[in-house]
VMD Tcl script that draws the C-alpha trace (Angstrom):
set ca {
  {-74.69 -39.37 -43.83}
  {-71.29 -39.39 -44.91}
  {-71.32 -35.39 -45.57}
  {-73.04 -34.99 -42.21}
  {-69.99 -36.21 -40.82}
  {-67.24 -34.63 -43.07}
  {-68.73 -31.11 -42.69}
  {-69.22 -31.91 -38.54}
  {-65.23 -32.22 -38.91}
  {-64.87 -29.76 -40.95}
  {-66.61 -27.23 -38.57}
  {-64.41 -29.13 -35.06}
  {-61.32 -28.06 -37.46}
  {-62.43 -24.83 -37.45}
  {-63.19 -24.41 -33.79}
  {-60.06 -26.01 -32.77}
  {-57.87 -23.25 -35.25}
  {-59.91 -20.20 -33.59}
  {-59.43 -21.95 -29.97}
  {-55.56 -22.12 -30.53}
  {-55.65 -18.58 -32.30}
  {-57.05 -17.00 -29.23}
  {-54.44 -18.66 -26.72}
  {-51.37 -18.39 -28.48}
  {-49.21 -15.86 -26.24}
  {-49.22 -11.36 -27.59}
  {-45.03 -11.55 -26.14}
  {-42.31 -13.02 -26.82}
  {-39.94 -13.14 -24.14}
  {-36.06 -13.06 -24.37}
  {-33.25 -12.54 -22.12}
  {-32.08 -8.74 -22.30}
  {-28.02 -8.21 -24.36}
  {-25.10 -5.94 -23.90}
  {-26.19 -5.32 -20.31}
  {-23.62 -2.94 -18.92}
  {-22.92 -1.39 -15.39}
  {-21.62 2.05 -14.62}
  {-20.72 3.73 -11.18}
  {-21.71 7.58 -11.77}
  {-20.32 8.71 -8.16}
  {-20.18 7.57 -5.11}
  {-23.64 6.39 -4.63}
  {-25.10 5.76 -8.35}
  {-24.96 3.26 -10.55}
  {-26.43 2.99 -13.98}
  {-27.19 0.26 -16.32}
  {-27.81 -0.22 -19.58}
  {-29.35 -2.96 -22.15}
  {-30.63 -4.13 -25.25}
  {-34.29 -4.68 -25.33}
  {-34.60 -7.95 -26.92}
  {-38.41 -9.08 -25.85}
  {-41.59 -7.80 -27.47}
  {-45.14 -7.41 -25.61}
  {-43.61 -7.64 -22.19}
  {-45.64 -6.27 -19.56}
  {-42.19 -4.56 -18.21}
  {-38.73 -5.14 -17.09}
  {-37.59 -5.66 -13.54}
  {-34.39 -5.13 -11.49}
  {-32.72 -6.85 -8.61}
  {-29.55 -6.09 -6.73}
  {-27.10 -8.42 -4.39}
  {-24.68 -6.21 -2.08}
  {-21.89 -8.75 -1.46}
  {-23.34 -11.52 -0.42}
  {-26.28 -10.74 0.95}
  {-29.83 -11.83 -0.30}
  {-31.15 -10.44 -3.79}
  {-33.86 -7.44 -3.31}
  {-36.30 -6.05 -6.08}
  {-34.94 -2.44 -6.74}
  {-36.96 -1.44 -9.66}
  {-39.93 -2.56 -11.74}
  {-40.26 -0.91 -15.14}
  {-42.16 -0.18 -17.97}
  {-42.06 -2.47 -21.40}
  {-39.39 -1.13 -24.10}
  {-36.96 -0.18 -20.83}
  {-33.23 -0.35 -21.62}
  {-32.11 2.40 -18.67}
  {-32.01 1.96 -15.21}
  {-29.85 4.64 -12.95}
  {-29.63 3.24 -8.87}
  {-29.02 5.17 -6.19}
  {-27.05 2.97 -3.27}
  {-27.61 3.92 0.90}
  {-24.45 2.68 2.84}
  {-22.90 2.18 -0.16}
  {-19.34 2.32 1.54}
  {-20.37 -0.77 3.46}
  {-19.88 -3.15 0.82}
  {-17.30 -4.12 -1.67}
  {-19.38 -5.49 -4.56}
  {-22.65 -5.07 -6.42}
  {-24.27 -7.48 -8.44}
  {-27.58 -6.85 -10.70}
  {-30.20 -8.71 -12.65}
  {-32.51 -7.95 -15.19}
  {-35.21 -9.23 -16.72}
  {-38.55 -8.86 -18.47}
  {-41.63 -10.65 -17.56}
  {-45.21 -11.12 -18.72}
  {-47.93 -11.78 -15.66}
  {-45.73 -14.27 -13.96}
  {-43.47 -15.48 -16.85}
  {-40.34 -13.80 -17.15}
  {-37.62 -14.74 -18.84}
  {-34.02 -15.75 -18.27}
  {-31.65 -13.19 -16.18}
  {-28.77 -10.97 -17.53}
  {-26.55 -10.31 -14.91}
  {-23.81 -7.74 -13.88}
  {-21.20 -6.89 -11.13}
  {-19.09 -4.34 -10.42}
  {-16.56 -3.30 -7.43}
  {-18.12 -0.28 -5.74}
  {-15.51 2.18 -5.13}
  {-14.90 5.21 -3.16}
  {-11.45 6.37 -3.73}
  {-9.54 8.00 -1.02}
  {-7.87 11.63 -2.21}
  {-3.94 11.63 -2.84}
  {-0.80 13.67 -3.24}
  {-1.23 15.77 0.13}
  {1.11 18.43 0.57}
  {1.30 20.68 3.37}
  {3.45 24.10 2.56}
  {3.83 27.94 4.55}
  {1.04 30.12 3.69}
  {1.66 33.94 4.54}
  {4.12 33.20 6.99}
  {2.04 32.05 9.81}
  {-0.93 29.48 8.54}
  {-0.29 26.17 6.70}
  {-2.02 25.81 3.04}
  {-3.09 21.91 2.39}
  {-3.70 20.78 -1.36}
  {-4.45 16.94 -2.95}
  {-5.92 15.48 -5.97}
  {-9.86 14.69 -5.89}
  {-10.00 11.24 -7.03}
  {-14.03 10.77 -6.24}
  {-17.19 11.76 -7.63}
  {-20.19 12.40 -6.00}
  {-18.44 13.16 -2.11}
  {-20.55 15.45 -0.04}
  {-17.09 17.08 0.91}
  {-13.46 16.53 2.52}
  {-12.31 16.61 6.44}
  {-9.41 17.53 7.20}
  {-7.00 16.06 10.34}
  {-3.99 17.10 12.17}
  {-1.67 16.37 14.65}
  {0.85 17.88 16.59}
  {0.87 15.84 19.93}
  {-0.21 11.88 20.82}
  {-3.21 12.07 17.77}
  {-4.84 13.42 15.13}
  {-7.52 15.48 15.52}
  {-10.37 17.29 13.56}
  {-9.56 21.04 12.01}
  {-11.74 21.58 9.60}
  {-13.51 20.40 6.29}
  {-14.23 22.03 3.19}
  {-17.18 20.94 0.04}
  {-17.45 18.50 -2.62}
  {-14.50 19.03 -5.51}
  {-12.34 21.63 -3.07}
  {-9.24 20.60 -3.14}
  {-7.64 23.31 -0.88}
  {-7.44 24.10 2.99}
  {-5.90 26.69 4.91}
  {-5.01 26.23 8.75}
  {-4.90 29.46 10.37}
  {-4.74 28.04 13.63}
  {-1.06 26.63 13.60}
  {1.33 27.70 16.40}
  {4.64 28.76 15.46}
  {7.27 26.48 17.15}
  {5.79 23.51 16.59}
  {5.51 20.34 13.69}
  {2.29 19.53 12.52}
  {0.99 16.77 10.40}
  {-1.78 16.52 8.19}
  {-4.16 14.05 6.72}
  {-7.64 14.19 4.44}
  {-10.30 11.84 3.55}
  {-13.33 12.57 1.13}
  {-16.64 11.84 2.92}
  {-20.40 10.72 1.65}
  {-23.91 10.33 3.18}
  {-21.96 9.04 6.68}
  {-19.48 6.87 4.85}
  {-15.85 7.85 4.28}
  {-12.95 6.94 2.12}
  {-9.03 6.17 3.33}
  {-6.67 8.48 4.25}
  {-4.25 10.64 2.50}
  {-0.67 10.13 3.12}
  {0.68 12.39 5.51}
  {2.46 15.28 4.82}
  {3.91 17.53 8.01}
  {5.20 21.17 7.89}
  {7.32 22.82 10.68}
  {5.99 26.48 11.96}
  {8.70 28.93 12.39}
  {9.13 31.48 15.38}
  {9.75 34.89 13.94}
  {12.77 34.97 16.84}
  {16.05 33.62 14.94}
  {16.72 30.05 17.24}
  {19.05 27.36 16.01}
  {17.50 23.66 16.04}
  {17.91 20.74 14.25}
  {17.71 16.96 14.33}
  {19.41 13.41 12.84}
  {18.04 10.65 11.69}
  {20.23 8.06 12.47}
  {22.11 8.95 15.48}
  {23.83 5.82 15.76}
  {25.46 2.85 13.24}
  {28.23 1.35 11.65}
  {30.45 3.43 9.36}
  {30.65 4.42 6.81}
  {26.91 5.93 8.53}
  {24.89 7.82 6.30}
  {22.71 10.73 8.24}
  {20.31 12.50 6.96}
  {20.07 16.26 9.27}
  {16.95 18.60 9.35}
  {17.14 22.27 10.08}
  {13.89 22.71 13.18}
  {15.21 26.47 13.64}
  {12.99 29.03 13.89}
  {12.97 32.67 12.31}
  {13.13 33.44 9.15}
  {16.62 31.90 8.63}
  {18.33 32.75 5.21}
  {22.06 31.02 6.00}
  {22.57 27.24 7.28}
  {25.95 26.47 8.24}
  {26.86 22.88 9.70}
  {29.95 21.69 11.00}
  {29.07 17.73 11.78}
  {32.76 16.31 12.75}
  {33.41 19.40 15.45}
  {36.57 20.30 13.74}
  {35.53 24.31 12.95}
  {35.37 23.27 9.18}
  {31.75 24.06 7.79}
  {30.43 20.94 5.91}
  {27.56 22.54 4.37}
  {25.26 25.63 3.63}
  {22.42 23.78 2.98}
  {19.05 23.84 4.96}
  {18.45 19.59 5.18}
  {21.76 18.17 3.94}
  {23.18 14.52 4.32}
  {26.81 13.27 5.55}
  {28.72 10.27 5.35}
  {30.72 9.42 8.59}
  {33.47 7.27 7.74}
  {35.36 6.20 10.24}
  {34.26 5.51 14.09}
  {33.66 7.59 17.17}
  {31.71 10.26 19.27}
  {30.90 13.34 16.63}
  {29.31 16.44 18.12}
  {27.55 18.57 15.61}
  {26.84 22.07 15.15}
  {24.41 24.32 13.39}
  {24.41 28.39 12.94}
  {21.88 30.03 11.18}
  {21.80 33.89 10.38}
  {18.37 36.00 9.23}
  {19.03 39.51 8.34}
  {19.92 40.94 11.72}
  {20.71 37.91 14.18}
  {23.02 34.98 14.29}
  {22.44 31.94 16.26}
  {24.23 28.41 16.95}
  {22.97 24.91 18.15}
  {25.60 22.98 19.27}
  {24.40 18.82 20.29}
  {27.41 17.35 21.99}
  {28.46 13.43 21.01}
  {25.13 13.55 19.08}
  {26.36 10.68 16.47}
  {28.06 7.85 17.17}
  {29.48 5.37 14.42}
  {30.60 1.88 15.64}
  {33.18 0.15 14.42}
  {32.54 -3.36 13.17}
  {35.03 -6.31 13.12}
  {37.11 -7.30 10.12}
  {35.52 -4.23 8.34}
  {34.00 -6.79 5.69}
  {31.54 -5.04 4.75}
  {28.91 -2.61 6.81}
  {25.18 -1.67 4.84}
  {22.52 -0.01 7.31}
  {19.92 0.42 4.17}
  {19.23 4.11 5.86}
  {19.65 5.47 2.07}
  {17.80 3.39 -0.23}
  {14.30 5.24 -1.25}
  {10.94 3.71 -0.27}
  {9.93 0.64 -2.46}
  {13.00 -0.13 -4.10}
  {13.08 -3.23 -5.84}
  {16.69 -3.13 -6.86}
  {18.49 -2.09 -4.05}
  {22.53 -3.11 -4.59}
  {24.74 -4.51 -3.29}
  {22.40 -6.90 -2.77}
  {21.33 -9.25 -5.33}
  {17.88 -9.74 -6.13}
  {16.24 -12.57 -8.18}
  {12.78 -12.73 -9.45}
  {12.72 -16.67 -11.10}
  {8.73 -16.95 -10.98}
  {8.27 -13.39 -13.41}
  {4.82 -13.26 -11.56}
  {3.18 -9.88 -10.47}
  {2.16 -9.68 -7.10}
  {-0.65 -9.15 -4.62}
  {-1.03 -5.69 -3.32}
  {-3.10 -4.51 -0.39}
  {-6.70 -3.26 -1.09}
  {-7.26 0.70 -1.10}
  {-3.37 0.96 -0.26}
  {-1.10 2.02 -2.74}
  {2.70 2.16 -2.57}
  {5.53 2.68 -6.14}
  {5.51 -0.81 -7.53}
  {2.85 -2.14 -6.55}
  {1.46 -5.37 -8.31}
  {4.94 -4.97 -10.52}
  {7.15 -8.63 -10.65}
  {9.43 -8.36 -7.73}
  {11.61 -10.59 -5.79}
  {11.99 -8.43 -2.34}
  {10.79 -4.50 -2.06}
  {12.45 -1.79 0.42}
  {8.91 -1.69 2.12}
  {7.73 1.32 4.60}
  {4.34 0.81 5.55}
  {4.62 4.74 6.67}
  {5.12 6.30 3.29}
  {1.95 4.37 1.71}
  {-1.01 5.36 0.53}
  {-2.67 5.73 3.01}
  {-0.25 4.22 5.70}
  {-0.06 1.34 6.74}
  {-0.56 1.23 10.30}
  {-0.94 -2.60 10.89}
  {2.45 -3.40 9.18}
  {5.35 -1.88 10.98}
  {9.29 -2.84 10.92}
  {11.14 -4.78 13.62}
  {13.04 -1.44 13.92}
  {13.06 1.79 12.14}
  {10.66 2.19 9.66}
  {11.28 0.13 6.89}
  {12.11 -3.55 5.84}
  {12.20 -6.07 2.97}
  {9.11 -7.81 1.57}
  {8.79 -10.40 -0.28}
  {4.56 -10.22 -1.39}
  {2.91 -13.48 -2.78}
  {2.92 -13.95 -6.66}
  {-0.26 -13.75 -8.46}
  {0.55 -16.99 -9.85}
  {2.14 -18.96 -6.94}
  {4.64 -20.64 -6.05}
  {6.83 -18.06 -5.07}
  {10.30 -18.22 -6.29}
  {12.28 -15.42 -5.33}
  {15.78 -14.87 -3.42}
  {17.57 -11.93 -1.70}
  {20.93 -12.65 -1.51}
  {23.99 -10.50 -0.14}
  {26.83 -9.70 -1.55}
  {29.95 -11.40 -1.45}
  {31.32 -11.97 2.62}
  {34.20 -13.14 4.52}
  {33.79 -15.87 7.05}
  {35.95 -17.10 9.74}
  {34.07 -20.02 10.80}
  {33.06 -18.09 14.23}
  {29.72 -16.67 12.93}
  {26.05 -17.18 13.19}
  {23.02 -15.56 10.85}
  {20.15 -13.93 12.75}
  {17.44 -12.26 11.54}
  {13.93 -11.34 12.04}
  {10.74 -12.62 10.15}
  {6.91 -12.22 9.85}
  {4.03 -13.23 8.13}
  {1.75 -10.29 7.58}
  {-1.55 -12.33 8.21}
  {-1.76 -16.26 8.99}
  {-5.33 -15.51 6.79}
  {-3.97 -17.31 3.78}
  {-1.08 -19.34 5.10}
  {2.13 -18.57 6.26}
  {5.10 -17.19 4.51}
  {7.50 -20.05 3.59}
  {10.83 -19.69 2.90}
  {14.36 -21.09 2.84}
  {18.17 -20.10 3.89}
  {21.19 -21.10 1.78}
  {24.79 -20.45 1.01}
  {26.97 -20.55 -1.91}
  {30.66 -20.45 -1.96}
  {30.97 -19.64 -5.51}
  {28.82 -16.90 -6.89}
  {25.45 -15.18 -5.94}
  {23.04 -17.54 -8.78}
  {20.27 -19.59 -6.89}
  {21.56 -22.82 -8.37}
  {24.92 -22.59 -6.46}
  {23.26 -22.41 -3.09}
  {23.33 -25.04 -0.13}
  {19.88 -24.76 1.55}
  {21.10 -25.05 5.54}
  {17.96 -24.26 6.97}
  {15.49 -27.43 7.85}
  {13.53 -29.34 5.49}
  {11.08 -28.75 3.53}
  {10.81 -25.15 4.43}
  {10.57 -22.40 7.27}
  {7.75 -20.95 8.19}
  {7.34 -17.11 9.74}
  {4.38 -16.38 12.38}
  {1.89 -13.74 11.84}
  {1.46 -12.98 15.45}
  {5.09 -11.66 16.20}
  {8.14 -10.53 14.89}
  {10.38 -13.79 15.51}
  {13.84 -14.55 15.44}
  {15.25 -17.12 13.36}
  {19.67 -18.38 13.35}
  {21.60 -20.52 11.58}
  {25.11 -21.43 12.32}
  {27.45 -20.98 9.91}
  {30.69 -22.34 11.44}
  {31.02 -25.15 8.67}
  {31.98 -22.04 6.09}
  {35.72 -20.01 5.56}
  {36.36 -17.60 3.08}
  {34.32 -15.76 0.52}
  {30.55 -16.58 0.43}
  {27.21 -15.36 -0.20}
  {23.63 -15.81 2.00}
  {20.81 -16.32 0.56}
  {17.16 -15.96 2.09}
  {14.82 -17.84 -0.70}
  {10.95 -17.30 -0.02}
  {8.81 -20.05 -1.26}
  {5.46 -19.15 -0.23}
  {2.58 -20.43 -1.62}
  {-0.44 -18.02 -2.55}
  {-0.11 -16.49 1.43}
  {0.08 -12.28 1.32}
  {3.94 -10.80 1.88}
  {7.37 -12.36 3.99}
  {8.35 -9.37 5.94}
  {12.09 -9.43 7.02}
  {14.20 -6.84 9.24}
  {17.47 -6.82 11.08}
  {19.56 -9.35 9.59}
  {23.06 -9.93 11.03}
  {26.49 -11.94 9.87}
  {28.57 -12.06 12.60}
  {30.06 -13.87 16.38}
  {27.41 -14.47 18.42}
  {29.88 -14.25 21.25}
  {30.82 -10.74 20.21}
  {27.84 -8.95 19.01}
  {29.63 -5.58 19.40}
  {31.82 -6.61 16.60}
  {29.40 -7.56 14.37}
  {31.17 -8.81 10.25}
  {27.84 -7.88 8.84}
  {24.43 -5.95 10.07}
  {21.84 -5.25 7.85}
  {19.12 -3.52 8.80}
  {16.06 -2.52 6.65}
  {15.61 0.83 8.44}
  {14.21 3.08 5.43}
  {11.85 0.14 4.60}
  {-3.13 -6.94 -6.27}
  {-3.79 -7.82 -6.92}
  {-5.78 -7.22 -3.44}
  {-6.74 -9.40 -1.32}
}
mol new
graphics top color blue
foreach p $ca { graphics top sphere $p radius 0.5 }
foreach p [lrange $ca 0 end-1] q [lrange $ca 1 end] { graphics top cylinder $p $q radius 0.2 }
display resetview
């Protein structure tokens, strides 16, 4: 009896072995390694991964567009380790996120995942020049892959218009339908499958008559001397001699075509302009055209006009950066020291690229900006240089947020007596801090009556992880005389993205 039983248990062994045998799983099922993302073009995208699973029915794919739901894109065969996607609308979203994974039946195992910033780069470096004397030859640098092809834009009244596109990697365009006597200006943007990158910056050309006419303009025509004016030749024919006489005293200033002069001293200057081609002569003469102001006490007059776009040393002003942080940028725009560490910039939302159009100065076309540190606070100060004050004067200038999105722009007013350093300044403007709106340019003065003698202001921006402090039009002077203004500044030439 007893070797009934021990070969009955004998055989259950056996039959319990063969049962497990026959259900223990053909796969083995691991997450897939070294999963990488690629953007081909404009609308592909490939991956690529380690196939770490054996006996997997297959791999499959799935794909999040911002942040939007996940959708199956792909389901593969076993041993996969490719996958190339092709995105529609891909210009609608910002980011792409995928996931893969293999799977048995309805096992799979655990995700890798991947994201990448989907990017369609706008073309750059547009530059419009003469092309056989009466069309206008475009060229810029392709920065995309994978466009269907370019349009090109022009303008030479109220708006730009359509004139013309050309194919996928051209990177020239020639205007044969440009009317002599006029200035046109250009932009281009690279195009896919109905979606379309930024702008260009804009580049302009003048068309000349063949008839020899003297023209020019100024830019400014008014200011506090010593004014700086930049003049450019608009004459038409095909002018081989400039000659400019800008103080109406018979004395040519200059032979060249676009030159710049210094007026020193006030008063009503008329200017004049003769050109010569090989036959004809022909003068433009603008009476009273520039007019310098004089300013009181003659302490010191700085219009900005000649500092270049995106300065971030600009003397005589002094300019401390005591937070060393880079900054935010703007997304798709890109300007000369961009992201760099920065206390204030010589900003021109114009000369970006592409510009800026929902950014522009109090006056002229440029100011200073002060753009949020990467790693906030801000701690940065623009400070003038050394004054003279009476006790009779006020400080006025004019401030903006760029967006209320993240916060306003904070900052703080001071004075020091001593020397230009941020430690020797009084902060005069109210606790804890100011703040500028986003919806308007606003005003914002401080009294500085309590002050004689030499001194230095200070504008300190504190802001806290907002976007940029935009400020224009600052003036030092009587506010019961503001036709004898001590001190005008006025930012006229002027990411990290959010």
């Amino acid at each position: 009896m007893k070797k009934v039983i021990f070969v009955l248990a004998i055989i259950a062994a056996l039959i319990m072995s063969c049962s497990e045998e026959s259900t223990s799983p053909s796969y083995q099922l691991h997450t897939p390694t070294n999963l990488q993302l690629q953007q081909l073009d404009v609308m592909r995208f490939q991956l690529n991964w380690i196939d770490e699973s054996s006996g997997e029915e297959g791999y499959r794919i799935e794909r999040r567009l911002d942040s939007l739901n996940t959708t199956m894109v792909a389901i593969l065969p076993e041993d996969s380790n490719t996958y190339t996607d092709t995105l529609n609308d891909r210009n609608t979203y910002e980011t792409v996120t995928y996931y893969v994974y293999s799977y048995y039946s309805e096992i799979e195992s655990d995700q890798a995942t991947v994201s990448e910033t989907i990017d369609f780069p706008a073309p750059t470096n547009l530059s419009a020049e003469l092309y056989e004397n009466d069309k206008v030859k475009l060229t810029w640098q392709d920065n995309s892959n994978g466009e269907e092809g370019f349009k090109i834009e022009r303008k030479h009244a109220d708006e730009f218009i359509y004139t013309g596109n050309v194919a996928a990697d051209v990177t020239t365009f020639i205007d044969s339908n440009a009317t002599a006597g006029f200035m046109y200006y250009y932009r281009v943007y690279a195009y896919a499958y109905g979606n379309n990158t930024n702008y260009t910056n804009i580049d302009s050309i003048y068309i000349y008559d063949d008839e020899l006419h003297a023209d020019f303009s100024a830019n400014p025509t008014n200011g506090y001397a010593p004014l700086l004016v930049q003049f450019t030749d608009q004459s038409s024919g095909n002018v081989t001699n400039w000659q400019w006489d800008f103080e109406d005293d018979g004395v040519i200033d200059s032979y060249e075509q676009n030159p710049t002069f210094t007026y020193p001293t006030p008063g009503f200057y008329s200017v004049s302009l003769t050109v010569e081609d090989s036959t004809d002569i022909d003068n433009e003469t603008k009476l009273n055209y520039i007019t310098v102001n004089q300013e009181s006490g003659n302490v010191l007059t700085d219009q900005f006009e000649s500092y270049t776009d995106f300065s971030i040393n600009f003397s005589p002003w002094t300019l401390v950066d005591l937070d060393g942080s880079e900054t935010y940028g703007i997304q798709n725009v890109s300007w000369t020291n961009v992201y760099d560490p920065q206390a204030f910039i010589i900003f021109n939302p114009d000369a970006t690229s592409p510009a800026l159009v929902n950014a522009p100065a109090y006056s002229g076309n440029k100011y200073a900006a002060c753009f949020s540190a990467t790693t906030p606070p801000n701690n940065d100060w623009i400070i003038t240089p050394e004054i003279e004050l009476t006790g009779e004067e006020d400080l006025i200038f004019m401030a903006k947020s760029y967006t209320a999105d993240y916060g306003l722009e904070r900052f703080e007013v001071g004075i020091s007596t001593t020397n230009p350093a941020p430690g020797e300044f009084t902060i005069i403007s109210a606790p804890p801090y100011e703040e500028a709106p986003a919806d308007a340019w606003t005003e914002f003065s401080y009294g500085l009556q309590d002050y004689t003698g030499s001194a230095y202001i200070g504008i300190h921006c504190i802001s806290n992880d907002a976007w940029f402090l935009m400020i224009d039009d600052i003036v030092i002077g009587n506010p019961h005389d503001r036709e004898n203004e001590i001190l005008k500044i006025d930012f006229e030439s002027g990411n990290y993205s959010r």
